[in-house]
N, C-alpha and C positions, 0 to 999 in steps of 0.2 A: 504494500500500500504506500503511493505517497505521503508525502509531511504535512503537504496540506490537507488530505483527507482526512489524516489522523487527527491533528488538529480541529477539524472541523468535525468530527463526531465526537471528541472531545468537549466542546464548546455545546453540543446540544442537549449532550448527559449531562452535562452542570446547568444547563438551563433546566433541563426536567428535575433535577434536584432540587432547584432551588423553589420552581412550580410546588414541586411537593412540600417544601419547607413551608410558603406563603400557607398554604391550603390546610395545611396540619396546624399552624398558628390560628388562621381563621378558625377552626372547629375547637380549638383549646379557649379561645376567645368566648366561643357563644357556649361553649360547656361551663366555662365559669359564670358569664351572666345566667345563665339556666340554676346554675348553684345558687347563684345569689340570691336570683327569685325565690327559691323554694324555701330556702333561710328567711326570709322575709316575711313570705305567707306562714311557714309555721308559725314565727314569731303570734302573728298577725292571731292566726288560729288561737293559740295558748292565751295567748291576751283575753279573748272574747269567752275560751274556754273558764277561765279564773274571773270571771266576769259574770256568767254563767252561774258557778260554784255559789260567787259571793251571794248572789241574789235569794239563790236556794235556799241559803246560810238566813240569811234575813226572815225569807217568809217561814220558814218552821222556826225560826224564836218570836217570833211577833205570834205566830199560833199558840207558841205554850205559853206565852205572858198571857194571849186571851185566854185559854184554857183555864190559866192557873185562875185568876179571876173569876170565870164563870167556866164551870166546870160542863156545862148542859149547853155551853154557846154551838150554835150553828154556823159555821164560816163556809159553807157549799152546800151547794141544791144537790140532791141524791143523784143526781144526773155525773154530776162533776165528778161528786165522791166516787162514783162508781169508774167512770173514767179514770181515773190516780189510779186506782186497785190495778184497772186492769194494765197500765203503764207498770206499774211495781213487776208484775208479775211475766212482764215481757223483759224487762231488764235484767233480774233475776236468772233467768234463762238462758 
């Protein structure tokens, strides 16, 4: 083979190299923004989840201070009550 052909297939394996190089950067690129996001939405999740928690946390103490006061208090229509039951007993599961 000539000097210039060798050179000149040389020059276009390092061009496809370096194509590769760009291309594997680009995909490390948007695998980290894809990481970032999901870091973010958990965050985001957990937040609303303890947010969630708190609220729970509230309405069963504000029931037993009414309970402890009247013990005979109604705070939901049988309708509702019956709804919660069957919520328990799905979570339980």
């Amino acid at each position: 083979m000539s000097e210039s052909r060798i050179s000149e297939l040389k020059n276009k394996v390092m061009k496809v190299q370096e194509d590769a190089l760009q291309e594997t950067k680009k995909l490390l690129d948007q695998t980290l923004a894809y990481n970032q996001w999901a870091m973010d939405t958990q965050k985001q999740y957990m937040k609303m989840e303890q947010k969630c928690w708190h609220q729970d946390w509230k309405i069963k103490y504000l029931e037993r201070c009414i309970y402890r006061l009247d013990p005979k208090a109604v705070l939901y229509s049988e309708s509702y009550e019956e709804e919660i039951k069957n919520a328990k007993k799905q979570k339980q599961k």
